[in-house]
C-alpha positions as protocol buffer text, in pm:
chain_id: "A"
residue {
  index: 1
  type: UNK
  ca { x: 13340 y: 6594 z: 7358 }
}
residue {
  index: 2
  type: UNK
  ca { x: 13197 y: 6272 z: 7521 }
}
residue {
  index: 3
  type: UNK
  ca { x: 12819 y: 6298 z: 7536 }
}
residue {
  index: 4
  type: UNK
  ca { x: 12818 y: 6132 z: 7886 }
}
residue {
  index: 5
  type: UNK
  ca { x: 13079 y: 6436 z: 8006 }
}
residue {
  index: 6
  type: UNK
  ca { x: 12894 y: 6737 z: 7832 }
}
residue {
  index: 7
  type: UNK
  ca { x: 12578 y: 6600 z: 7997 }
}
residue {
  index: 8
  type: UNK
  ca { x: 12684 y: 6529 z: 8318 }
}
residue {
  index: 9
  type: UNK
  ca { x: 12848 y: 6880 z: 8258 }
}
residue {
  index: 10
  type: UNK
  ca { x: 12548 y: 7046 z: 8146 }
}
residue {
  index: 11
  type: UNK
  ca { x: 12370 y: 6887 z: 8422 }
}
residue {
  index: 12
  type: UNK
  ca { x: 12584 y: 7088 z: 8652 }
}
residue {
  index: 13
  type: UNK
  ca { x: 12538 y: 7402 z: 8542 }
}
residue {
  index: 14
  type: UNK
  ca { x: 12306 y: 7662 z: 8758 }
}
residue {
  index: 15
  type: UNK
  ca { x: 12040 y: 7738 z: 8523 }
}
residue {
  index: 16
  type: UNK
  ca { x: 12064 y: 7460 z: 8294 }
}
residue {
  index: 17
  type: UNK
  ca { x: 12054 y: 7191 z: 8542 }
}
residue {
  index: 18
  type: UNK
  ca { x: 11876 y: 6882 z: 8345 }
}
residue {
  index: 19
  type: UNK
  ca { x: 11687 y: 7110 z: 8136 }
}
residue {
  index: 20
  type: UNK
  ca { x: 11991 y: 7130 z: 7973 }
}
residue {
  index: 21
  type: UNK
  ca { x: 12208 y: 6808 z: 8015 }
}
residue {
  index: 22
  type: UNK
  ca { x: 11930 y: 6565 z: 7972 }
}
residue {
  index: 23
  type: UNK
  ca { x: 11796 y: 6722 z: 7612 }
}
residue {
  index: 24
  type: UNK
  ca { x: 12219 y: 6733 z: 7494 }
}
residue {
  index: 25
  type: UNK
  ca { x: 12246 y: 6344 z: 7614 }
}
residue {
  index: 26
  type: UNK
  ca { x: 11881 y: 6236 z: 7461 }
}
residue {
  index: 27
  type: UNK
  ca { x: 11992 y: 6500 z: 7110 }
}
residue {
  index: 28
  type: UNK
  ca { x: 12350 y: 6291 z: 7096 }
}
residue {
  index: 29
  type: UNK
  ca { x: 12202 y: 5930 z: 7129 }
}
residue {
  index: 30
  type: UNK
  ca { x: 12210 y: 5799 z: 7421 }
}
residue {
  index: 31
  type: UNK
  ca { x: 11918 y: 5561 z: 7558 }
}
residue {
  index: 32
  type: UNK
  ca { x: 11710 y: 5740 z: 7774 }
}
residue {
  index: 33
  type: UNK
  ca { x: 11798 y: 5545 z: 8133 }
}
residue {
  index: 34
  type: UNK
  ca { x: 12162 y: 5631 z: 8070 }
}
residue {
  index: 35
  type: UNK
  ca { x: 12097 y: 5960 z: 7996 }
}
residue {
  index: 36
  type: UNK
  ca { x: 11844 y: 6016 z: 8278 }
}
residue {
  index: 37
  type: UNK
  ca { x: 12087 y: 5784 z: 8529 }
}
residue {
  index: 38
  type: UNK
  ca { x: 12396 y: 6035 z: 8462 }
}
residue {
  index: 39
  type: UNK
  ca { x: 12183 y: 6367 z: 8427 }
}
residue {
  index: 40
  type: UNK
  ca { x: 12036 y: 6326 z: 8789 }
}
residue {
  index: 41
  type: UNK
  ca { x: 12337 y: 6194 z: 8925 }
}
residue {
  index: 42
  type: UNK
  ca { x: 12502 y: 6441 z: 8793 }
}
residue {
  index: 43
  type: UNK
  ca { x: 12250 y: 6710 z: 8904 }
}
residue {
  index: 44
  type: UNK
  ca { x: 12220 y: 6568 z: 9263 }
}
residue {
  index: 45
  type: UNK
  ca { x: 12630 y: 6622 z: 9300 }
}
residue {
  index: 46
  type: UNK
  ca { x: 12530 y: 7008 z: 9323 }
}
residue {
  index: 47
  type: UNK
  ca { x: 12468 y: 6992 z: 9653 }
}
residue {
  index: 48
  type: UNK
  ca { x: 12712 y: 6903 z: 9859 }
}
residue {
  index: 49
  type: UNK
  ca { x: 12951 y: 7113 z: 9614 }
}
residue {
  index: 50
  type: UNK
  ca { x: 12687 y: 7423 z: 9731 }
}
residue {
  index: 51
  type: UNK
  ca { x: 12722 y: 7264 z: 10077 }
}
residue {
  index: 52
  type: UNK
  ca { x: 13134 y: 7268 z: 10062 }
}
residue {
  index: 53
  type: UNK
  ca { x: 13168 y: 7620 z: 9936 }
}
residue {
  index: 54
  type: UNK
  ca { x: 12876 y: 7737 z: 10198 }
}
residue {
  index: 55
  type: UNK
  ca { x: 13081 y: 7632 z: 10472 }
}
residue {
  index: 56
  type: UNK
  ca { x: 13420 y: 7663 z: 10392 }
}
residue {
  index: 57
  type: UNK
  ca { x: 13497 y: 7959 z: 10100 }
}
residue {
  index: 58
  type: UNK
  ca { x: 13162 y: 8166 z: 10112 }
}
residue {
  index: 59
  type: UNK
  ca { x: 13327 y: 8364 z: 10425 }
}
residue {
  index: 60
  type: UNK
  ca { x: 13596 y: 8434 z: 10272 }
}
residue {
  index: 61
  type: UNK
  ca { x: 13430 y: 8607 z: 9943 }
}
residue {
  index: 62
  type: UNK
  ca { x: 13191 y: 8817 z: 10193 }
}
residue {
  index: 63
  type: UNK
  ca { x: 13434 y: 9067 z: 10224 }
}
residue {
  index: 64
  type: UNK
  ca { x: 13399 y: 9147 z: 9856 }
}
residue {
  index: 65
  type: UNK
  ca { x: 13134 y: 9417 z: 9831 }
}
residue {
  index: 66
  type: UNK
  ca { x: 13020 y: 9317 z: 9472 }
}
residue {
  index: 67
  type: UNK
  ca { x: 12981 y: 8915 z: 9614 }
}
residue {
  index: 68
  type: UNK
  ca { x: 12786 y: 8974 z: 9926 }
}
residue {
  index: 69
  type: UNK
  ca { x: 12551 y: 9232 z: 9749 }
}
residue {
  index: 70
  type: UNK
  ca { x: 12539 y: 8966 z: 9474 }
}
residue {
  index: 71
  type: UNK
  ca { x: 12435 y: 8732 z: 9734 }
}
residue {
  index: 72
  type: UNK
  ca { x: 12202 y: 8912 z: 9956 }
}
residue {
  index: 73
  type: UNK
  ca { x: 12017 y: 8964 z: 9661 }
}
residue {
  index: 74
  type: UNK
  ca { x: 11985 y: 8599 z: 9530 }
}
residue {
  index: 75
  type: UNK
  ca { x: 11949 y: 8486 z: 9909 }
}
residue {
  index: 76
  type: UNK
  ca { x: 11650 y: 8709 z: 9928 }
}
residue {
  index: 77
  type: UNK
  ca { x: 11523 y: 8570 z: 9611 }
}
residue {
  index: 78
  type: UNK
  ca { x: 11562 y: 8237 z: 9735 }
}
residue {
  index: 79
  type: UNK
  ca { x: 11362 y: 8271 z: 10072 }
}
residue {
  index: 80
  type: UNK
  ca { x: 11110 y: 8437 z: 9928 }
}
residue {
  index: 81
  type: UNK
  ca { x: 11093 y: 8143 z: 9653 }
}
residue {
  index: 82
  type: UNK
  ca { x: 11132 y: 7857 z: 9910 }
}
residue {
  index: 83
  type: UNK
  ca { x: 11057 y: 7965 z: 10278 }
}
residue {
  index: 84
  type: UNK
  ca { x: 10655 y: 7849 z: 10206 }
}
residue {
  index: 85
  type: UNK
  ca { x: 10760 y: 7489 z: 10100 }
}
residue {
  index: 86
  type: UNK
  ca { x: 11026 y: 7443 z: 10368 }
}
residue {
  index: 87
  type: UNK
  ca { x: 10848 y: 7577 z: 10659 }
}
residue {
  index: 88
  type: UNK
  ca { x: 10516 y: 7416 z: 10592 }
}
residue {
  index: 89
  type: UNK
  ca { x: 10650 y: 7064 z: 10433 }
}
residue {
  index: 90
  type: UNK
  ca { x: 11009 y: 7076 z: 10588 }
}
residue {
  index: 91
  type: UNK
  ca { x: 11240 y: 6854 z: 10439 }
}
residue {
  index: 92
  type: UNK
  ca { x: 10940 y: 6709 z: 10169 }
}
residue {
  index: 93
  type: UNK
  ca { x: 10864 y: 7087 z: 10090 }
}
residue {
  index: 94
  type: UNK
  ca { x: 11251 y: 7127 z: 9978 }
}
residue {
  index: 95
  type: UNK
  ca { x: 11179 y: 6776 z: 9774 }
}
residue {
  index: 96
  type: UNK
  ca { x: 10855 y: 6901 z: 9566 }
}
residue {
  index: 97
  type: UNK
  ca { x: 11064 y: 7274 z: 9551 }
}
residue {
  index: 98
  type: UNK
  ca { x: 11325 y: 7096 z: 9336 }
}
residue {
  index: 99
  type: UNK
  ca { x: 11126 y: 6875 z: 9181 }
}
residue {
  index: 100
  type: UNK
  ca { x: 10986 y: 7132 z: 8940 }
}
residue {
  index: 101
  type: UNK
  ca { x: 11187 y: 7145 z: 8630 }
}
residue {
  index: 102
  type: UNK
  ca { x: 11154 y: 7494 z: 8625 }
}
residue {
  index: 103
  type: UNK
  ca { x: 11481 y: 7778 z: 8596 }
}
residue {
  index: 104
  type: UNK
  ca { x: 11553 y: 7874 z: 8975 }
}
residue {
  index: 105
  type: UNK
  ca { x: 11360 y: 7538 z: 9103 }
}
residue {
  index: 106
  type: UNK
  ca { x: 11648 y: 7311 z: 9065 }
}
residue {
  index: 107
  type: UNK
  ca { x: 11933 y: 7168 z: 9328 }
}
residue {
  index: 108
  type: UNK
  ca { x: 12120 y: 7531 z: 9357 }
}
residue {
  index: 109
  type: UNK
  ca { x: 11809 y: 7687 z: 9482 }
}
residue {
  index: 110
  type: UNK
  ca { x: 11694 y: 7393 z: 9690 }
}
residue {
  index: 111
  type: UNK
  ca { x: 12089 y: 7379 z: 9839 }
}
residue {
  index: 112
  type: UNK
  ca { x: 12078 y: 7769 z: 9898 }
}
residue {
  index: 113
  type: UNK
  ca { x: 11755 y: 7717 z: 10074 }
}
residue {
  index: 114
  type: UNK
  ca { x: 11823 y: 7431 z: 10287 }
}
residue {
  index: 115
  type: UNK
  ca { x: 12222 y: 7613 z: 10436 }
}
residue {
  index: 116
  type: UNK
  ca { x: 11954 y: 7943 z: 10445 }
}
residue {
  index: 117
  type: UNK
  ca { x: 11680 y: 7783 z: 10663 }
}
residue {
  index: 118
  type: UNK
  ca { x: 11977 y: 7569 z: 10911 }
}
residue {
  index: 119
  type: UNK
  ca { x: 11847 y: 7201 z: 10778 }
}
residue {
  index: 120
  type: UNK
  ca { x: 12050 y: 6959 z: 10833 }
}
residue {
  index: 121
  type: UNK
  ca { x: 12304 y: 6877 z: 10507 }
}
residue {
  index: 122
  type: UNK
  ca { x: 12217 y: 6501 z: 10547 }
}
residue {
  index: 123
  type: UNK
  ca { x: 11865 y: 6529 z: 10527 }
}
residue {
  index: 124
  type: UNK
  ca { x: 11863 y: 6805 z: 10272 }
}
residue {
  index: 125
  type: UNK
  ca { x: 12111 y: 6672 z: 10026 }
}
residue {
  index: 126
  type: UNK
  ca { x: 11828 y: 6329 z: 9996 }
}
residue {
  index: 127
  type: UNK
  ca { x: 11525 y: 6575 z: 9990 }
}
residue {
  index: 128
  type: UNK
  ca { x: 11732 y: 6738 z: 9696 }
}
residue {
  index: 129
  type: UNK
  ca { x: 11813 y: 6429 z: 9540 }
}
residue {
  index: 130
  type: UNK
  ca { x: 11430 y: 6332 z: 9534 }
}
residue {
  index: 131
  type: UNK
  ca { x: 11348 y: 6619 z: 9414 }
}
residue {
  index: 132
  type: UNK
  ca { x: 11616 y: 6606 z: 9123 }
}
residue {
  index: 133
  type: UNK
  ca { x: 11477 y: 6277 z: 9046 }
}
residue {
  index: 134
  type: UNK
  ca { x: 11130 y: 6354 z: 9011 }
}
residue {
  index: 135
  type: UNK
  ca { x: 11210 y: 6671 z: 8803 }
}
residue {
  index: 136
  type: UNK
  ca { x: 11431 y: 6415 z: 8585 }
}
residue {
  index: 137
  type: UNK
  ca { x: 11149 y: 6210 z: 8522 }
}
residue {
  index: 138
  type: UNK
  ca { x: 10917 y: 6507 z: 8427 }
}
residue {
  index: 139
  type: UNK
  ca { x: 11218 y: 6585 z: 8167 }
}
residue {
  index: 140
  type: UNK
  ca { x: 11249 y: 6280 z: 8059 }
}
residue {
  index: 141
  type: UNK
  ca { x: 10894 y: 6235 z: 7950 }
}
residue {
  index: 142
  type: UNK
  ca { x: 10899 y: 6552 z: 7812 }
}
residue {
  index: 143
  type: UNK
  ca { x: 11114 y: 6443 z: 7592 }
}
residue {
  index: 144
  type: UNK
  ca { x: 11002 y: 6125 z: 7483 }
}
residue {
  index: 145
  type: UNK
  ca { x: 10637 y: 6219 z: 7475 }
}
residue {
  index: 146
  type: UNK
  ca { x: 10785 y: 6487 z: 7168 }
}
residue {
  index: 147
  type: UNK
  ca { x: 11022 y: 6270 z: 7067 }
}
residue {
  index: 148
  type: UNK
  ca { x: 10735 y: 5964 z: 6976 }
}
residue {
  index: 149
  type: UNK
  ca { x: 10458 y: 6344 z: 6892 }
}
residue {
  index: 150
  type: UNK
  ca { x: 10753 y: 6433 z: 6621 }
}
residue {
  index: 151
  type: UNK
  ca { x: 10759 y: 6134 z: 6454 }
}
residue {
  index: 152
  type: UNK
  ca { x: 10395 y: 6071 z: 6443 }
}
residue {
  index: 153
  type: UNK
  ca { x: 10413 y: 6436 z: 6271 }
}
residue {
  index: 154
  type: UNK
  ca { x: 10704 y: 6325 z: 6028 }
}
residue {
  index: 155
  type: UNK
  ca { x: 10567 y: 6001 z: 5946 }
}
């Protein structure tokens, strides 16, 4: 497969997010901007696909027991995880939320949180994208900083 794709694919996923795609792009090759460029691009589309199926399909799959106990639970999870950021820091709060390249920080969560709390999708989808872009760059020089530490080790 193309590395670009399986990044940009990996990028994508919900847990993964760029802790996955941006280590598969940087393992197959490609220079770090590209990689980073279509990782957080990539990454940022999340939202308004979270957005889309918030507004239009997620009322449809409610009346599936197994779904909406599903999604109660991760909703829960999510406020719990985010309503301290977003109510004290707003739209910057849902930035710095996502910006932590941690699993459950990333643009899912930070799209959950923002339909959750009412923000507005404009707004929130740029806080997200921020936030995706910051996390990026902590990636990114994650893995150049043991990239450059590995060969000072193999040398």
């Amino acid at each position: 497969m193309n590395p670009i794709l399986l990044s940009a694919l990996l990028s994508m996923t919900p847990v993964g997010e760029l802790r996955a795609g941006l280590p598969a792009a940087f393992i197959s090759g490609l220079s770090p901007w590209l990689a980073y460029t279509v990782c957080v691009l990539a990454n940022a589309l999340v939202a308004p696909i979270v957005f889309f199926f918030l507004e239009y399909l997620h009322k449809h799959f409610m009346h599936v027991g197994a779904y909406r106990s599903m999604f109660d639970r991760f909703m829960e999870r999510t406020r719990h995880k985010t309503e301290h950021y977003v109510k004290k820091y707003g739209y910057w709060g849902l930035a710095i939320f996502v910006a932590v390249p941690l699993p459950f920080t990333g643009a899912y969560t930070g799209a959950l949180a923002a339909w959750f709390f009412g923000m507005d999708k404009w707004k929130a989808f740029w806080s997200i994208f921020i936030g995706v872009a910051i996390a990026g760059g902590i990636v990114l020089a994650v893995l150049l900083t043991g990239a450059t530490a590995l060969k000072w080790v193999v040398a």
